[in-house]
PyMOL Python script that loads the backbone (N, CA, C, O; Angstrom):
from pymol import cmd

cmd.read_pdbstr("""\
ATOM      1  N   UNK A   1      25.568 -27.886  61.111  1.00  0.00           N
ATOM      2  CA  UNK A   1      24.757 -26.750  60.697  1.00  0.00           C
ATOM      3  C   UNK A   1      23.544 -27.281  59.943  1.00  0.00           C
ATOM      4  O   UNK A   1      23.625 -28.253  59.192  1.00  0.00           O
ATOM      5  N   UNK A   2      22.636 -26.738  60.126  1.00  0.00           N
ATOM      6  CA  UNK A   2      21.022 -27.248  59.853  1.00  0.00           C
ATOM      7  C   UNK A   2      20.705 -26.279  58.652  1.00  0.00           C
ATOM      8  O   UNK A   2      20.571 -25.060  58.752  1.00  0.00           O
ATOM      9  N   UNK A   3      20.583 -27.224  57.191  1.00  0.00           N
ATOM     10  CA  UNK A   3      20.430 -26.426  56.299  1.00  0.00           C
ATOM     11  C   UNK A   3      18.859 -25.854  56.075  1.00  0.00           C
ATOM     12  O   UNK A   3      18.624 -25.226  55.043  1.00  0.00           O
ATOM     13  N   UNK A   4      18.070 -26.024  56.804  1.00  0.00           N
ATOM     14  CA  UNK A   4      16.740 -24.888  57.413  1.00  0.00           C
ATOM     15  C   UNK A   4      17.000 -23.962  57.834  1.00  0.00           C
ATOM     16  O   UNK A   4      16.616 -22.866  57.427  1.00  0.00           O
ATOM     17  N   UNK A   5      17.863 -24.217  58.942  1.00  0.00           N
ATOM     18  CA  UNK A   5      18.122 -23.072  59.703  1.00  0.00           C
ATOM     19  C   UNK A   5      18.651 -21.721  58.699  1.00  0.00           C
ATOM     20  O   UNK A   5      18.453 -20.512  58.821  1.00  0.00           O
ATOM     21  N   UNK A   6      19.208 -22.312  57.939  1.00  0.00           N
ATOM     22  CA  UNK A   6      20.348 -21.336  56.946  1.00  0.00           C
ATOM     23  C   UNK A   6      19.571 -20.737  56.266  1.00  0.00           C
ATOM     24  O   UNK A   6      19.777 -19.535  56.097  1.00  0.00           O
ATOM     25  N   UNK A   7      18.526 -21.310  55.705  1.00  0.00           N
ATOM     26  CA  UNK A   7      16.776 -21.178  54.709  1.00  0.00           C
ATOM     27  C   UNK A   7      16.282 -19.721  55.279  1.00  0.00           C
ATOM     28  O   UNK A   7      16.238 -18.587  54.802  1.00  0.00           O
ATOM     29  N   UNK A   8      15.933 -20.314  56.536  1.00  0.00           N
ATOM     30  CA  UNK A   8      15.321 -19.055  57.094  1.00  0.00           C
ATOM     31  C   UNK A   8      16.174 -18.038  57.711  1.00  0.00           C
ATOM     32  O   UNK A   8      15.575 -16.970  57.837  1.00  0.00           O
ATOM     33  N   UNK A   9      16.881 -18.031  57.960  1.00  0.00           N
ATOM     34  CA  UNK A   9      18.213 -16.978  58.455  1.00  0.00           C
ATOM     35  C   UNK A   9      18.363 -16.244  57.254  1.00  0.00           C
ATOM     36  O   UNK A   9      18.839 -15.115  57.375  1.00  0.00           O
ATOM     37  N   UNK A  10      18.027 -16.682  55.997  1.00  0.00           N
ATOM     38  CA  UNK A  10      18.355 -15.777  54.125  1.00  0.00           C
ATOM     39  C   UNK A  10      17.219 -15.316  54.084  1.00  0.00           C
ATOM     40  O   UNK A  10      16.970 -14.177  53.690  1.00  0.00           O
ATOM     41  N   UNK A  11      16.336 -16.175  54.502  1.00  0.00           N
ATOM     42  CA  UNK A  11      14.650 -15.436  54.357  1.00  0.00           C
ATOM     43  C   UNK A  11      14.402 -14.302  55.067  1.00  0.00           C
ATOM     44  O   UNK A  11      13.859 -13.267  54.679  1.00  0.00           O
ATOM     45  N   UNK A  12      14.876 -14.597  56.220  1.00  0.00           N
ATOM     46  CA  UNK A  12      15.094 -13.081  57.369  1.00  0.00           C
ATOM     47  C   UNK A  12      15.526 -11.927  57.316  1.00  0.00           C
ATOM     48  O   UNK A  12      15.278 -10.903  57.953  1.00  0.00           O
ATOM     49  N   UNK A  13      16.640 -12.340  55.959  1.00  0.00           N
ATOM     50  CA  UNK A  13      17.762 -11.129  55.954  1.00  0.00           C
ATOM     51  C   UNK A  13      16.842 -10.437  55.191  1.00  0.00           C
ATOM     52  O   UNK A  13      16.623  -9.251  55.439  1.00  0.00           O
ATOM     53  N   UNK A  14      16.211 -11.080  54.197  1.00  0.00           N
ATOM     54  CA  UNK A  14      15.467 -10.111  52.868  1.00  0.00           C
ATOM     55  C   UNK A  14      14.319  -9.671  53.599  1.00  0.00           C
ATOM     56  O   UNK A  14      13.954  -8.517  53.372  1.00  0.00           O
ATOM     57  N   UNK A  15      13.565 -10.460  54.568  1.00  0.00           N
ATOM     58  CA  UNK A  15      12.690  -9.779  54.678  1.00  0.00           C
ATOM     59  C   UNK A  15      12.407  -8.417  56.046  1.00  0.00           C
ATOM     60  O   UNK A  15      11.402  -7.739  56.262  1.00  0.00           O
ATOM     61  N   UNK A  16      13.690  -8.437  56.716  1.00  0.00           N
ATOM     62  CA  UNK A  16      13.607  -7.536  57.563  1.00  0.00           C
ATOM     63  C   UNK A  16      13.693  -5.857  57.180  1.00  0.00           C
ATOM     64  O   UNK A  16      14.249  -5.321  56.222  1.00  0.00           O
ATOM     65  N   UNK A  17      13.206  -5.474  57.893  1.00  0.00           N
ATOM     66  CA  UNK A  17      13.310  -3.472  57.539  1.00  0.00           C
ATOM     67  C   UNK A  17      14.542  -3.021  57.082  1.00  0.00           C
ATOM     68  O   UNK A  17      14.783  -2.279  56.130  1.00  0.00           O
ATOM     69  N   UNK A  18      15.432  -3.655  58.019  1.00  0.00           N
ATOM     70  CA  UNK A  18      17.003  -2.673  58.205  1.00  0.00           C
ATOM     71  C   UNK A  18      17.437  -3.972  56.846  1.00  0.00           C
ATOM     72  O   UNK A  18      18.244  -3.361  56.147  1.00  0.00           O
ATOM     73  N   UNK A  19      17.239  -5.502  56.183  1.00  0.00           N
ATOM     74  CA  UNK A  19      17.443  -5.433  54.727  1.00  0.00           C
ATOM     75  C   UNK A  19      17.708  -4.838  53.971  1.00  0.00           C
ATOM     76  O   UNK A  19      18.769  -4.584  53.400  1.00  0.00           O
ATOM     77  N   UNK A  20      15.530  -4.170  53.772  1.00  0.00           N
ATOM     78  CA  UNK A  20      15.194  -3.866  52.841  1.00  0.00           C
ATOM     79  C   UNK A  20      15.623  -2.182  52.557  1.00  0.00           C
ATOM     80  O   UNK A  20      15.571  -1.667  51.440  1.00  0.00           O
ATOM     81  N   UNK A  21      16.143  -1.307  54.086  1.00  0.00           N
ATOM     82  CA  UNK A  21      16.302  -0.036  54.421  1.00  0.00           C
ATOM     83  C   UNK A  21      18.040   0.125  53.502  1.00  0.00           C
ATOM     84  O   UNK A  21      18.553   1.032  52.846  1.00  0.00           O
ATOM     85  N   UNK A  22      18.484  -1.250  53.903  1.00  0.00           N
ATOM     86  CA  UNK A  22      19.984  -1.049  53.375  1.00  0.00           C
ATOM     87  C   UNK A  22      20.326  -1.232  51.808  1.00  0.00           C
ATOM     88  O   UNK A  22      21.474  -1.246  51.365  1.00  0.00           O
ATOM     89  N   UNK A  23      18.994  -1.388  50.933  1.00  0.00           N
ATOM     90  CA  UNK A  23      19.308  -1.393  49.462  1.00  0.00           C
ATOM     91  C   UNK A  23      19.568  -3.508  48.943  1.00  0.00           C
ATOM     92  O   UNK A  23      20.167  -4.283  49.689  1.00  0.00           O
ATOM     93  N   UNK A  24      19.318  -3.677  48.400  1.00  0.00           N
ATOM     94  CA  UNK A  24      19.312  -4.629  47.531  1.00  0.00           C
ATOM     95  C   UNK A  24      20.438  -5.090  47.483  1.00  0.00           C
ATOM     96  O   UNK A  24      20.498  -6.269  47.832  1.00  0.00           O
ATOM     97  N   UNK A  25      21.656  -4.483  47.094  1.00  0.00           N
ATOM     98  CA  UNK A  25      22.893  -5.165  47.548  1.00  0.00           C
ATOM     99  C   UNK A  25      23.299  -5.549  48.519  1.00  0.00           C
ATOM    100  O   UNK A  25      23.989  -6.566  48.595  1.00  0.00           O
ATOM    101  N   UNK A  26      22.903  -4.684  49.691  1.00  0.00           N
ATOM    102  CA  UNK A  26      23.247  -5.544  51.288  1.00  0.00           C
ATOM    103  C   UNK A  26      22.557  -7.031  50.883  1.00  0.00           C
ATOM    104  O   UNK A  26      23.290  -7.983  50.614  1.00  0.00           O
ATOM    105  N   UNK A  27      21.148  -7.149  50.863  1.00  0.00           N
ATOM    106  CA  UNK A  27      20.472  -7.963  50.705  1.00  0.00           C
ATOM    107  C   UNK A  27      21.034  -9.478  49.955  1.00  0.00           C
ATOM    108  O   UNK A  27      20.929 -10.669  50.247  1.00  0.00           O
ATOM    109  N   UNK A  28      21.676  -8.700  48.843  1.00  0.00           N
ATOM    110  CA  UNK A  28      22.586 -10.149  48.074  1.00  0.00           C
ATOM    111  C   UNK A  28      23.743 -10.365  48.606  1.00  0.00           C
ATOM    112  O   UNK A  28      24.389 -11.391  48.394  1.00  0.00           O
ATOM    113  N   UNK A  29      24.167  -9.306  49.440  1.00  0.00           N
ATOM    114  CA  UNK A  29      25.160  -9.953  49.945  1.00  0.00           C
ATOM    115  C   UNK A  29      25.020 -10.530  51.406  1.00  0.00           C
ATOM    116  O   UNK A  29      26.096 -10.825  51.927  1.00  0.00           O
ATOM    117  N   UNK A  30      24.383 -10.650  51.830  1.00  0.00           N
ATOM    118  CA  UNK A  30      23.712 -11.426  52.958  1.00  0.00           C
ATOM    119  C   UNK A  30      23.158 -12.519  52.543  1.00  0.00           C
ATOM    120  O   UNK A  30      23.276 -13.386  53.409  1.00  0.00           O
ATOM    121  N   UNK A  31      22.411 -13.019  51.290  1.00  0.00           N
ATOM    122  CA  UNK A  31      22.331 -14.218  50.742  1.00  0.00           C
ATOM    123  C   UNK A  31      23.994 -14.985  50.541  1.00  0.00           C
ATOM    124  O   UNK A  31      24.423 -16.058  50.965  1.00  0.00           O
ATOM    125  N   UNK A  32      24.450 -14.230  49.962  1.00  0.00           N
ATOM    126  CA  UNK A  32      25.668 -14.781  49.202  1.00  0.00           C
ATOM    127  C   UNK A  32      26.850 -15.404  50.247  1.00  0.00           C
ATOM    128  O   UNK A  32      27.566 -16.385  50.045  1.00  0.00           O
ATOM    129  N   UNK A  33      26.817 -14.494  51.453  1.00  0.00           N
ATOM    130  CA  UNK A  33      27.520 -15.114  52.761  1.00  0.00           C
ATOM    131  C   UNK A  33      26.892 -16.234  53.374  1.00  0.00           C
ATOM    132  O   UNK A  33      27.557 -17.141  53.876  1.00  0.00           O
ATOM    133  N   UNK A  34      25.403 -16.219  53.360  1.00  0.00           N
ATOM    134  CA  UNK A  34      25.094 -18.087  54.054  1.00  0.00           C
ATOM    135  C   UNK A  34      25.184 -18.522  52.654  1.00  0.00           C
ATOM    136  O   UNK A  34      26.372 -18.784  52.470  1.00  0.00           O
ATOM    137  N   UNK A  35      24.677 -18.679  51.831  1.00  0.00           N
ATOM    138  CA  UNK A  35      25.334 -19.579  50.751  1.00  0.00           C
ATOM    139  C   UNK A  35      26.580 -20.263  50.500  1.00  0.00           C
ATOM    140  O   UNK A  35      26.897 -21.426  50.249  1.00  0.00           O
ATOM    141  N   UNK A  36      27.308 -18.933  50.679  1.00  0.00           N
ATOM    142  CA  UNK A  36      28.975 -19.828  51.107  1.00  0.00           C
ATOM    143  C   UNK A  36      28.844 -20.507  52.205  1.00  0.00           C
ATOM    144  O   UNK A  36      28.968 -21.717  52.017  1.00  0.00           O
ATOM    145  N   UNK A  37      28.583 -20.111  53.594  1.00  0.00           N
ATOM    146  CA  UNK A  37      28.536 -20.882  54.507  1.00  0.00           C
ATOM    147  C   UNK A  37      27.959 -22.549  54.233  1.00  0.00           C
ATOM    148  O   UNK A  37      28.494 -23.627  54.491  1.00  0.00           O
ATOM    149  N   UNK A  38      27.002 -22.305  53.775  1.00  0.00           N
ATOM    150  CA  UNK A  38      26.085 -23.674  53.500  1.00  0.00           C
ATOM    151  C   UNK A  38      27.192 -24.575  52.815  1.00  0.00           C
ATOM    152  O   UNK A  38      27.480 -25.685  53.264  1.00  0.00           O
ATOM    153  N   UNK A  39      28.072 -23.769  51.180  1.00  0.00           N
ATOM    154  CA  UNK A  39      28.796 -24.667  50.784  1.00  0.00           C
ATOM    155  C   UNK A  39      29.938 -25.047  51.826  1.00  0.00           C
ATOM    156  O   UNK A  39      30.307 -26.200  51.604  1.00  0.00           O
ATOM    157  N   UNK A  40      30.422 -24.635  52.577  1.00  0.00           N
ATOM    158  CA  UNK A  40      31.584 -24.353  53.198  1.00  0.00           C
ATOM    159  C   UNK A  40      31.154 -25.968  54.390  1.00  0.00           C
ATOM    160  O   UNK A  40      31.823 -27.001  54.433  1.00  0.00           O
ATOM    161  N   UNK A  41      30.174 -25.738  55.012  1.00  0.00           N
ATOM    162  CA  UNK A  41      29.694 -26.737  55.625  1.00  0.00           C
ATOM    163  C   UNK A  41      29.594 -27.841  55.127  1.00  0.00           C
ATOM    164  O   UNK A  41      29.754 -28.749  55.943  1.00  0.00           O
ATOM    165  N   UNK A  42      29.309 -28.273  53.690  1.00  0.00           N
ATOM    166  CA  UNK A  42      29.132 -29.583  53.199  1.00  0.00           C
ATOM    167  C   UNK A  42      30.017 -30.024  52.647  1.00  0.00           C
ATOM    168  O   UNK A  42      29.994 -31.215  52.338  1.00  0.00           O
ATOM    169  N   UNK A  43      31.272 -29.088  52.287  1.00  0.00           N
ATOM    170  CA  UNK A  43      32.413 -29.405  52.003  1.00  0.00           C
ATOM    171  C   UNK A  43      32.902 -30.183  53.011  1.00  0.00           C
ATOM    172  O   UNK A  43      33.218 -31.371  52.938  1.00  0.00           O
ATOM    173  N   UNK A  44      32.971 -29.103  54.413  1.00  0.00           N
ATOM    174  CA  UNK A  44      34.076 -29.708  55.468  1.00  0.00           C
ATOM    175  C   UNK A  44      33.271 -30.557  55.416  1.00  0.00           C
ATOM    176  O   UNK A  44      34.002 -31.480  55.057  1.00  0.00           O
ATOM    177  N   UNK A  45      32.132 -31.056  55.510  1.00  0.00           N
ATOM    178  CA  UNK A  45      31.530 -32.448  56.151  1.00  0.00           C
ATOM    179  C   UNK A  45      31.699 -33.999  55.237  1.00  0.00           C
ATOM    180  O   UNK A  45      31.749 -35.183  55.570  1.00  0.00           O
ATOM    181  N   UNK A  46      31.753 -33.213  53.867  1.00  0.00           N
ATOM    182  CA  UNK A  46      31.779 -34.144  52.980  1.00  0.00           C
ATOM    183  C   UNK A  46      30.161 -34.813  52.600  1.00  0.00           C
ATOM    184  O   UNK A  46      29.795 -35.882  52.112  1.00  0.00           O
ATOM    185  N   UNK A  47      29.441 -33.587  53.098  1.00  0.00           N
ATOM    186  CA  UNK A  47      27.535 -34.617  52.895  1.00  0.00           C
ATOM    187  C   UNK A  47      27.389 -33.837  51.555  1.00  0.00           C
ATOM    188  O   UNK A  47      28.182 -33.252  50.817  1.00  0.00           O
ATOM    189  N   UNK A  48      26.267 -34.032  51.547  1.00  0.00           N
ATOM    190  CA  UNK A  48      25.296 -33.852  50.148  1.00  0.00           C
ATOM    191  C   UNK A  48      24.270 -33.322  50.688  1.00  0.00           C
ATOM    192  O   UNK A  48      23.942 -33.415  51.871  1.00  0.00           O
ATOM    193  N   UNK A  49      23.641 -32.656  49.700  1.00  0.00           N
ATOM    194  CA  UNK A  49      22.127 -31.503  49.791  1.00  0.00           C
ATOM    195  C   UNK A  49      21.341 -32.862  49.613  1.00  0.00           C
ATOM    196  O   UNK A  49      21.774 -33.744  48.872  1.00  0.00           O
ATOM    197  N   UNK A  50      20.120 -32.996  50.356  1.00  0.00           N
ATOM    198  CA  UNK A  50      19.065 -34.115  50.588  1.00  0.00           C
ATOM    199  C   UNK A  50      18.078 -32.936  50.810  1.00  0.00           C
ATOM    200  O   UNK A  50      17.966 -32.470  51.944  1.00  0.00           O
ATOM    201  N   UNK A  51      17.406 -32.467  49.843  1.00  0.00           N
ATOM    202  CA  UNK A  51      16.051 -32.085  50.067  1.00  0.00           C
ATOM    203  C   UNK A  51      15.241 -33.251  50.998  1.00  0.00           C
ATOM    204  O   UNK A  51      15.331 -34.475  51.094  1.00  0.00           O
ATOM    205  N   UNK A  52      14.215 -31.978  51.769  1.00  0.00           N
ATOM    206  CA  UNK A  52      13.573 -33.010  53.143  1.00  0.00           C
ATOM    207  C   UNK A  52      11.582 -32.428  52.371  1.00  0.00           C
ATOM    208  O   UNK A  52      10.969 -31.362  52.317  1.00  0.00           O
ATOM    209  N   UNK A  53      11.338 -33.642  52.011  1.00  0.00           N
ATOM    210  CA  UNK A  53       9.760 -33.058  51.643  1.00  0.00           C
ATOM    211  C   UNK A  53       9.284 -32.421  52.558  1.00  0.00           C
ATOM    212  O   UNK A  53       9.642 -32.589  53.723  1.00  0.00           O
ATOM    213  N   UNK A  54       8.354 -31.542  52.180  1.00  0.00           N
ATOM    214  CA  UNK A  54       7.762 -30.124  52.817  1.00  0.00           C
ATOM    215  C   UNK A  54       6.213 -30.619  53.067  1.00  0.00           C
ATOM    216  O   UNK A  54       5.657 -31.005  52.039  1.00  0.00           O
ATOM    217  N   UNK A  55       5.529 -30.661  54.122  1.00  0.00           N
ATOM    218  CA  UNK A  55       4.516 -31.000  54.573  1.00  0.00           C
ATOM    219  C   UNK A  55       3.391 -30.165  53.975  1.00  0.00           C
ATOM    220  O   UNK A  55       3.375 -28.936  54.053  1.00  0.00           O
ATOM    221  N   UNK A  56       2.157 -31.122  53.187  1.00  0.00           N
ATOM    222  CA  UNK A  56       1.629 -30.808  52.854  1.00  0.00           C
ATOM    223  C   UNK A  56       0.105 -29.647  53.426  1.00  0.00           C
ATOM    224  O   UNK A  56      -0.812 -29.838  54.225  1.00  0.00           O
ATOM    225  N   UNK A  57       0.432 -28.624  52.653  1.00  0.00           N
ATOM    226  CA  UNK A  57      -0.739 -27.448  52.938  1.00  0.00           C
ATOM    227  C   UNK A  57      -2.117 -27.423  52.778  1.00  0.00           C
ATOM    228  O   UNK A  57      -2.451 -27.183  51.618  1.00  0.00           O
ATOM    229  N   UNK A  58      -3.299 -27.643  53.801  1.00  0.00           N
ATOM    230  CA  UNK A  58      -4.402 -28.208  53.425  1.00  0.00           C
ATOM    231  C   UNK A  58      -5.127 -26.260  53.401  1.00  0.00           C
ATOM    232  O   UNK A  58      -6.295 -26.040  53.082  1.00  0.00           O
TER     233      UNK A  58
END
""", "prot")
cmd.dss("prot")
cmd.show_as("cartoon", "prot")
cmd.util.cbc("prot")
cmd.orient("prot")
C-alpha cells in the first residue's frame, strides 16, 4: 500500500460534496479509517514512515 495513495484518498474524502454534504463527522471518520489502515499496513509490514521530499514549487 502506497502511503500517497492513502494522502490523497483522505484529501478526497474531505474534499468531495457528498464529504462535506455528510457533516464533519463522516469526514473524521473517513480520515480515521485510512489512518488505521496506514497503521495497520506498517505494522503487518514491519516498515517505517520515510517521508519522500516534495518537489520544489517554482
Amino acid at each position: 500500500m502506497d502511503g500517497t495513495a492513502d494522502v490523497d484518498a483522505a484529501r478526497q474524502c474531505v474534499r468531495t460534496p457528498a464529504g462535506i454534504a455528510s457533516g464533519a463527522t463522516q469526514a473524521l471518520l473517513c480520515l480515521a479509517r485510512r489512518l488505521a489502515d496506514v497503521l495497520f499496513s506498517m505494522l503487518r509490514d514491519g516498515t517505517f514512515y520515510e517521508p519522500q521530499p516534495s518537489a520544489a514549487v517554482s
